[in-house]
C-alpha positions in Angstrom: 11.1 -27.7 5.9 9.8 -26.9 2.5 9.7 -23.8 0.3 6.0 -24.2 -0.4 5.4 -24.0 3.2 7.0 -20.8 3.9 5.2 -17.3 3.7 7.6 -15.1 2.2 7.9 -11.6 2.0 9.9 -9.1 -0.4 10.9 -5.8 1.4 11.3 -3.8 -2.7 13.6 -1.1 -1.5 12.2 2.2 -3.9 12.4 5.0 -2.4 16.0 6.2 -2.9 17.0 9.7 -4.3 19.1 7.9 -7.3 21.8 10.6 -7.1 24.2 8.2 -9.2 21.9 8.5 -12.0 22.0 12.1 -12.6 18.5 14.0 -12.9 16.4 10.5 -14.3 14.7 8.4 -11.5 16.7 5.1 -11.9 13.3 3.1 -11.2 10.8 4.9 -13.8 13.5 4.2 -17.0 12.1 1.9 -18.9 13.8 -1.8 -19.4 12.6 -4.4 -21.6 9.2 -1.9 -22.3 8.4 -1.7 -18.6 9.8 0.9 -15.3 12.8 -0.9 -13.7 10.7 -0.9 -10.9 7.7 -2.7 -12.1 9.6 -5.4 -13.5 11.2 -6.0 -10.7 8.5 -6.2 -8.3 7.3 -8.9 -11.3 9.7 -11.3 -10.8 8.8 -11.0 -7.1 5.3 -11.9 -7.3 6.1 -14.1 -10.2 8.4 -16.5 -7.0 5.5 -16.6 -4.9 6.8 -13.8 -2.5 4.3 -10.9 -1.0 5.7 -7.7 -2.3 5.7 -4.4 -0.3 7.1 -1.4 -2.1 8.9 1.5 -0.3 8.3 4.4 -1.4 10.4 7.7 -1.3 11.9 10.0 -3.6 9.2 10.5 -6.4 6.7 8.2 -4.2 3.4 9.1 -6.5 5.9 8.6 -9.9 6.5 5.1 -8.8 3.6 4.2 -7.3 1.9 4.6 -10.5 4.3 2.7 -12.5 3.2 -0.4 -10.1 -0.6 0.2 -10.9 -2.1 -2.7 -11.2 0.3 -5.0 -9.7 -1.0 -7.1 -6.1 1.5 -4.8 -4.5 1.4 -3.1 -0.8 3.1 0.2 0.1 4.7 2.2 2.9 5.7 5.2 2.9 9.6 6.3 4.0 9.2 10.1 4.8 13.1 9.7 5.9 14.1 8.4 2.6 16.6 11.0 2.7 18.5 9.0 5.6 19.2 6.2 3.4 19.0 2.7 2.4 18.6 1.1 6.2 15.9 3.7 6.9 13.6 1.9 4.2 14.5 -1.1 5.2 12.9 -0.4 8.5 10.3 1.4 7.4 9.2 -1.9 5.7 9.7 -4.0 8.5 7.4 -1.8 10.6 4.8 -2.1 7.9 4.8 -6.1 7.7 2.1 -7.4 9.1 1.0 -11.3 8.0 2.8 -13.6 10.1 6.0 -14.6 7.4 8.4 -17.2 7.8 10.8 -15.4 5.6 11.7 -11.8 4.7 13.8 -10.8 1.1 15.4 -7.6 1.3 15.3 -6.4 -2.0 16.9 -4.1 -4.5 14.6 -2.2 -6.4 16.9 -1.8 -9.1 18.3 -5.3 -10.1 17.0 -5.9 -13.6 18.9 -9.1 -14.3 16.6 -11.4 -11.2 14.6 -13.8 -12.3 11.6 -15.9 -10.9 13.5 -19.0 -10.5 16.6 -17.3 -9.1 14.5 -16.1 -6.2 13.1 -19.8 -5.7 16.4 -20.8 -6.0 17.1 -18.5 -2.8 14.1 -19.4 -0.5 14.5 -23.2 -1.7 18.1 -23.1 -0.3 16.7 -21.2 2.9 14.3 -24.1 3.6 16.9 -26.3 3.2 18.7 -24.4 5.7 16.4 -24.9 8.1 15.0 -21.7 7.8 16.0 -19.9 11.1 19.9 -18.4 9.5 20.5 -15.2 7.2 21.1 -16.2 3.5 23.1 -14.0 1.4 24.1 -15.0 -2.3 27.0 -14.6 -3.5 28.8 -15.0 -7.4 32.8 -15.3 -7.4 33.4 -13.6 -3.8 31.3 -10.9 -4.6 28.1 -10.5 -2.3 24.3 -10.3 -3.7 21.4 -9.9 -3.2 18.6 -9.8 -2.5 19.3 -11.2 1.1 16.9 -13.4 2.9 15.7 -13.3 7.0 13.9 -15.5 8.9 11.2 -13.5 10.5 11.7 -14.7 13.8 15.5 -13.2 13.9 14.0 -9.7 12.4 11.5 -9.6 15.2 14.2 -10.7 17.7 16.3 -7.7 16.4 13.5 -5.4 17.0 12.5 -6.2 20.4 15.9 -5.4 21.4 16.5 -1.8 20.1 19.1 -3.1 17.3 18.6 -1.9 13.4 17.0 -5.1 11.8 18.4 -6.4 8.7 21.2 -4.2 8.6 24.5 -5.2 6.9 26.4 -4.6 10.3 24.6 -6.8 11.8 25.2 -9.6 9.5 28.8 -8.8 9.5 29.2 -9.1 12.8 27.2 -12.2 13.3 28.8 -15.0 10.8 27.2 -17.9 12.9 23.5 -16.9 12.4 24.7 -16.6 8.2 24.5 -19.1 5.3 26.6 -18.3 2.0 24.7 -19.3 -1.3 26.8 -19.8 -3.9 25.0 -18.9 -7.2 26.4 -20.5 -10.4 25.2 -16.5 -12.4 25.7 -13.2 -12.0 22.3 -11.9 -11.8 22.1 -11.6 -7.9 25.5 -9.4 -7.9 24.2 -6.5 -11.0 21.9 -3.8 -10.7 21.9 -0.3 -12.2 22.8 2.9 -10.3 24.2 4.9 -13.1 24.3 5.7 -16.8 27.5 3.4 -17.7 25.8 0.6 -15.5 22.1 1.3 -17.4 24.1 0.9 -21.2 26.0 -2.4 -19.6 22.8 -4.1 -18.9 21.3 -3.1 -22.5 24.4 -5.0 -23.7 23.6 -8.1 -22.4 20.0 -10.4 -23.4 16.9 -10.1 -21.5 16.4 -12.8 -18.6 12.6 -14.0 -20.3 9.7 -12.7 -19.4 7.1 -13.5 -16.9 4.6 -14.5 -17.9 0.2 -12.9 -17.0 -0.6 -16.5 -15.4 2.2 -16.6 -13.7 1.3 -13.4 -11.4 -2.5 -14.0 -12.0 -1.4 -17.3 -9.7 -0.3 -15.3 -7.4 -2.2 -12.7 -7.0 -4.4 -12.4 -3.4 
């Protein structure tokens, strides 16, 4: 199978309470001139991938900071519950008919466009029917990747789909990518990790084509 056959969607976590933070909404600081949010969601589109924002915490803040953007929404009203209660909350809200689901971080400034079609190139070569989850050095990334078909499988039986239990507990249906970089294994949940990532070079920009080709 081929990455430019799939239809891929990205699940863009964003609705936590960013506690680790302090009183600043991790997503809404700027990074590189833009919300952490909105550049995320960039490199996204910018790979090819639907994008479907979860929204939370703050939910009008950071919808506005992806104005403009070919984005879709849900809305978590149990944000509160945590991480795996957005993640569902996504899932419920696909609709589309996708080969491949990205759960992703909201918060991961260091992604690129070509590391995520690095991932989904490495799904297709999987054969596109087991979990991928990157990894850098042992330590575990994200974001990770599902074939739709096991989500929906999940579902139908009553179990939490796409949870990290799940894919601990269920090593044959999971394929290890080992990334050469660090970007899949950083993001930013507090101050000291915000002024660690302003100490290290931009990944380069993406460029208005780039999402004006992708764009429905």
């Amino acid at each position: 199978m081929r990455a430019n056959d799939l239809k891929v969607a990205a699940i863009l976590l964003a609705a936590g309470l960013s506690r680790r933070m302090g009183e600043r909404n991790k997503l809404l600081i700027e990074i590189g001139g833009e919300p952490l949010v909105r550049r995320t969601a960039r490199v996204y589109l910018a790979a090819g991938a639907d994008v479907l924002a979860v929204l939370g915490h703050e939910a009008e803040q950071v919808r506005a900071a992806l104005a403009d953007l070919p984005v879709s929404f849900a809305v978590n009203p149990h944000y509160e519950e945590g991480q795996q209660s957005s993640v569902r909350a996504g899932i419920e809200s696909l609709t589309g008919g996708f080969d491949a689901i990205l759960v992703a971080l909201a918060d991961q400034a260091a992604l690129t466009p070509a590391g995520i079609s690095d991932l989904i190139d490495a799904f297709a070569r999987s054969g596109a029917n087991r979990i991928l989850v990157p990894y850098f050095r042992g330590n575990r990334g994200n974001p990770v990747v599902f074939p739709a078909r096991l989500i929906a499988e999940m579902r139908a039986a009553g179990r939490n789909a796409a949870c990290r239990s799940f894919i601990d507990n269920n090593p044959q249906l999971t394929e290890r990518f080992e990334a050469d970089h660090d970007r899949y294994i950083i993001d930013i949940d507090t101050p000291d990790d915000l002024a660690s990532f302003r100490g290290r070079p931009l990944p380069g920009r993406m460029t208005q084509k780039k999402l004006e080709d992708n764009a429905p």
